[in-house]
N, C-alpha and C positions, 0 to 999 in steps of 0.2 A: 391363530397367529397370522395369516394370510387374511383374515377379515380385518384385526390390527391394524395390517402394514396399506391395507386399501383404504383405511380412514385415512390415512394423516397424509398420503401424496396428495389431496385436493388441497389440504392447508397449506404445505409447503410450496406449493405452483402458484396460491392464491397472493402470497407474503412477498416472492420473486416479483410478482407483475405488479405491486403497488409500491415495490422499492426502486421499481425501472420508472412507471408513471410520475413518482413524484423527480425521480431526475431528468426525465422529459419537461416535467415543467419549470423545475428549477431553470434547466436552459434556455426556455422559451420566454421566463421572466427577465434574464440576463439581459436576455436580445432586446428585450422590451425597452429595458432599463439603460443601457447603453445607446439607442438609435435614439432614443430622448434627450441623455445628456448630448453627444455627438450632435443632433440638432440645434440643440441649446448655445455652444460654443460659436462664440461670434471673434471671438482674437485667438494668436497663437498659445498664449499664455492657457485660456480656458481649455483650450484642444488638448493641451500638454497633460494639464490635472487631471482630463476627461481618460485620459490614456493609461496614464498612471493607475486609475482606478481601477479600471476593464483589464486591460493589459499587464499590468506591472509585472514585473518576473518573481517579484517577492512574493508582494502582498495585493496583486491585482486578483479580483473576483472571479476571472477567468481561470487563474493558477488555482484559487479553492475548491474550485469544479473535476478538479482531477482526485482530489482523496474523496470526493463524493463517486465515482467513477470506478478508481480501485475497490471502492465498497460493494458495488455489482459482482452477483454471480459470475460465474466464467457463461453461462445460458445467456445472462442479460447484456454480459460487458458490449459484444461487436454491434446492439444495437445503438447502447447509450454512447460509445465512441464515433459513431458514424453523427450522431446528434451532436455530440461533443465538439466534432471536427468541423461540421459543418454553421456550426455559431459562431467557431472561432475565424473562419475565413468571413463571415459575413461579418463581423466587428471589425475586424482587418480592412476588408474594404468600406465601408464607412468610415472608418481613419483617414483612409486615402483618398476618398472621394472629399471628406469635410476640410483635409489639408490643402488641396487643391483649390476648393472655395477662398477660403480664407488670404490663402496669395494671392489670387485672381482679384479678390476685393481690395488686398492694399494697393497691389499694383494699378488698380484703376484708381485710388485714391491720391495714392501719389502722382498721376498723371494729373488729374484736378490740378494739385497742387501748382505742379510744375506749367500748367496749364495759366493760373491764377496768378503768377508773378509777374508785377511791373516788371517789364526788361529797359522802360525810361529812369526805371529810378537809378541812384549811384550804389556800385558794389561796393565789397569792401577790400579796400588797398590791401594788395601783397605787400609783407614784411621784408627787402631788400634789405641785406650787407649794405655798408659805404667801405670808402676808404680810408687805410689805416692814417693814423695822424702822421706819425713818419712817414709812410707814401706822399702826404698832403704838404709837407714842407718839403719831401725831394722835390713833387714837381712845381711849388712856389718858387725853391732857390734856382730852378731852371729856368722858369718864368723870367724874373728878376735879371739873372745873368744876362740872359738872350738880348734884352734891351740895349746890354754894352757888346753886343755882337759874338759871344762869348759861345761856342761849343759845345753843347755834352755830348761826351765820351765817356764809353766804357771796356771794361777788359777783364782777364780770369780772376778770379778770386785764388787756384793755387797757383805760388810764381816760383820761379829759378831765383837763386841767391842775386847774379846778376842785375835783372831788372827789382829786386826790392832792396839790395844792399850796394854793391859794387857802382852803378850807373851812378847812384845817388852819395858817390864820395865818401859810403859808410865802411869801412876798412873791416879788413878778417881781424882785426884785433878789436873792435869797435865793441864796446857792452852792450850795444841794439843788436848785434846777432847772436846772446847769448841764447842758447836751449832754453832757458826759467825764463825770456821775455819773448818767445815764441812758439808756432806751434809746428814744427817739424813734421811733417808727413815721412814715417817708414816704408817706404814704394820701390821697387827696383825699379827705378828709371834712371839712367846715365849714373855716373860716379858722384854729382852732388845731392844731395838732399833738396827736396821741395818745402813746399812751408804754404801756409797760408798769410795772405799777404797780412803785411801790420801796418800797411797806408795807402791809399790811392794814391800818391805820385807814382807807384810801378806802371800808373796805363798814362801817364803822363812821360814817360820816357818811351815805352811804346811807338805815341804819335809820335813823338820826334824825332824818333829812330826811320819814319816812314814818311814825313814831311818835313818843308824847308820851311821857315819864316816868312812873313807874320805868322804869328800863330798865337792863336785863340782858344781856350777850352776851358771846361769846365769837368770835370770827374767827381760820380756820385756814386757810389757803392758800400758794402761790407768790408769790414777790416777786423781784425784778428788780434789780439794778445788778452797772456796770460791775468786778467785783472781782476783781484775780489770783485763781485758783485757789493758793490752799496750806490746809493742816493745819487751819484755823479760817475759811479765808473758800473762796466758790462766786460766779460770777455770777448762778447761778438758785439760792435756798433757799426753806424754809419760817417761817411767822412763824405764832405766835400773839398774838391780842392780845386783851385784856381790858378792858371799860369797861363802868361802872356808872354810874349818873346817878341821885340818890334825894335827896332833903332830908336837908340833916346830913352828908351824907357828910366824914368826913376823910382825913387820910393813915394814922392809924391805923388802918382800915378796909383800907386799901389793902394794910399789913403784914401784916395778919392773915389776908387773902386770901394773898398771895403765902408766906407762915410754911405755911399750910394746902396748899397747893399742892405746894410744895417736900417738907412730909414725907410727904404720899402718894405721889407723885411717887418721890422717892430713897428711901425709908424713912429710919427711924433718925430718929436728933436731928439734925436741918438747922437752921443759923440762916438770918436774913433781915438783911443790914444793906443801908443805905440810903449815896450818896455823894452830894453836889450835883452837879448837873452841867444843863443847857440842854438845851431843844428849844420849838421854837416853839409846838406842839402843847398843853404841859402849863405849869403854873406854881402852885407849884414846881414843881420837876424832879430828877429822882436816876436814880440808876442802879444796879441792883440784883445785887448779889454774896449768892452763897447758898455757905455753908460746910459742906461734907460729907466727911468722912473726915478732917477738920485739914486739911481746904483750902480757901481761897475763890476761887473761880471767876464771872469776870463774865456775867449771864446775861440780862441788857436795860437797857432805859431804864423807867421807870414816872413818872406824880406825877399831879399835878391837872388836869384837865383844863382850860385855859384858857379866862377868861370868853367872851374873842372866836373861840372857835370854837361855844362854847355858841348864842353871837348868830346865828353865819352859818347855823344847821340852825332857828331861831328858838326858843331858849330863853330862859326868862329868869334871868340868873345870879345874880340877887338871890331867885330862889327854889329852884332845885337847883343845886347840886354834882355834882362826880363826878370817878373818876378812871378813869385808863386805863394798861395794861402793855402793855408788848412783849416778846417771848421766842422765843431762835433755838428752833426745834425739833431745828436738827441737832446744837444744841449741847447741849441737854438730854437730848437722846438718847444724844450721846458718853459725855455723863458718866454717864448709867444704861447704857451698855453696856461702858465702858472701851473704846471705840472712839477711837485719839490721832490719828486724818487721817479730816475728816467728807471727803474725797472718796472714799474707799471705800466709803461709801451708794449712790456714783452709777456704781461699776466696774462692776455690773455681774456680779461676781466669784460664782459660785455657790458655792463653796468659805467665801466669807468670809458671803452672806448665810445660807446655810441654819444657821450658825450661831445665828440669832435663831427 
């Protein structure tokens, strides 16, 4: 029994030490096989695949080294682990050393580069914004104005009943301050209601509430009411308006502003005809169509400006005159750019603005 059991411990010790040798070499070819690929990789891309192989946490060949491992005796394991661990730090730093290379060579390549650039030749232009087309005719009509010595002036956009209705001779019965043709601001401030304006003559009584005659201006801004959106109307537009106040002033006066306007404005031979027509504001009162191209096109309200608004800023109408215009800007603009729906000013659309 005891001569038995003294055969077979030679065999069994002999079978342990050619199961350890051959995972000493397995590891040894690992290291072989990885410091060649790792050699080999010349870009980030090859390093990556090179890593994957060796390393991967799945299916990298370093990970299959571990159920070769667990196959070891508990006698052979702490040898083949110290061999294990020690291949795997040595592929690790070969990763790090070859990643290192690899940046160090773009980065010296892109210096080349950057090195090898005409800095004579021409770059390539930054893409700038312009200015909106409606920005582009407000400050034309100011341009334009300016030459008849004309003002611009501006003021709030939310006003008191007074300065938008009252000053301007428009009565608390009036259907221009109905609710459905305005927009009412809900605010607790003082006991009347605010509103957003629905003309620029509000910063034209303004000035005249703050200066005496002559007087000269011109007002360009936002104006407010409730209007469907289509081809000719917005809830939110722009207005200019015009008012002079001088001794003598007539309506003649008035044409020849508005005649001068119209042809710098559109170029060419523009007329200026006059219609009657109401507003509480002026007296007389017309309405002003400007013909360009064999067409006439309506382009505001214009006339005198009425004694009892003259009163309410404290003038006296027995010693100046004056009158006063209004004019869409989106509408003058359409017709200087053959734009047929003023709501594509407000799309948005880069394709349609970069046009101007």
């Amino acid at each position: 029994m005891s001569a038995e059991t003294g055969s077979t411990e030679p065999s069994e010790n002999a079978a342990v030490s050619d199961l350890l040798a051959s995972f000493l070499s397995e590891t040894d070819s690992l290291c072989t096989a990885a410091k060649t690929a790792i050699a080999a990789a010349s870009d980030g891309s090859m390093l990556e695949k090179a890593r994957i192989e060796f390393l991967g946490a799945r299916s990298g060949r370093l990970k299959a080294m571990t159920q070769l491992l667990s196959g070891l005796t508990a006698v052979d394991r702490p040898a083949g682990g110290k061999q294990f661990n020690e291949a795997k730090a040595t592929i690790t730093a070969l990763f790090s050393a070859a990643r290192e290379r690899i940046a160090a060579a773009q980065t010296k390549d892109g210096l080349a580069v950057v090195d090898a650039i005409d800095v004579t030749l021409p770059g390539e232009r930054v893409r700038i914004g312009h200015v909106h087309p409606l920005t582009q005719t407000i400050r034309r009509v100011q341009e334009i104005m300016s030459r008849l010595g004309f003002e611009s002036v501006d003021g709030p956009e939310v006003e008191d009943q007074w300065h938008n209705f009252e000053a301007l001779a428009i009565g608390a019965e009036h259907p221009a301050r109905d609710p459905l043709d305005n927009f009412y601001l809900a605010v607790a401030q003082g006991t009347e209601p605010l509103l957003l304006r629905s003309q620029t003559s509000t910063v034209q009584i303004r000035v005249m509430e703050k200066r005496r005659p002559p007087l000269r201006i011109v007002s360009l801004g936002r104006v407010y009411r409730p209007d469907t959106a289509d081809a000719t109307h917005y809830p939110m537009f722009h207005q200019v308006e015009g008012l002079l106040i001088e001794p003598g002033t007539t309506m003649a006066h008035l044409k020849s502003v508005l005649h001068f306007f119209a042809s710098s404005f559109l170029g060419g031979d523009v007329r200026v005809r006059f219609r009657p027509s109401f507003f509480p504001f002026t007296e007389p009162s017309v309405e002003v169509d400007m013909e360009w191209d064999g067409r006439w096109i309506e382009m505001g309200g214009a006339g005198m400006v009425d004694p009892a608004v003259l009163e309410s800023v404290g003038y006296d109408p027995d010693a100046v005159s004056g009158f006063a215009f209004g004019l869409g800007v989106e509408r003058i603009a359409a017709r200087r750019y053959g734009v047929a729906d003023i709501r594509d000013f407000y799309r948005n659309d880069v394709r349609f603005l970069e046009q101007f």
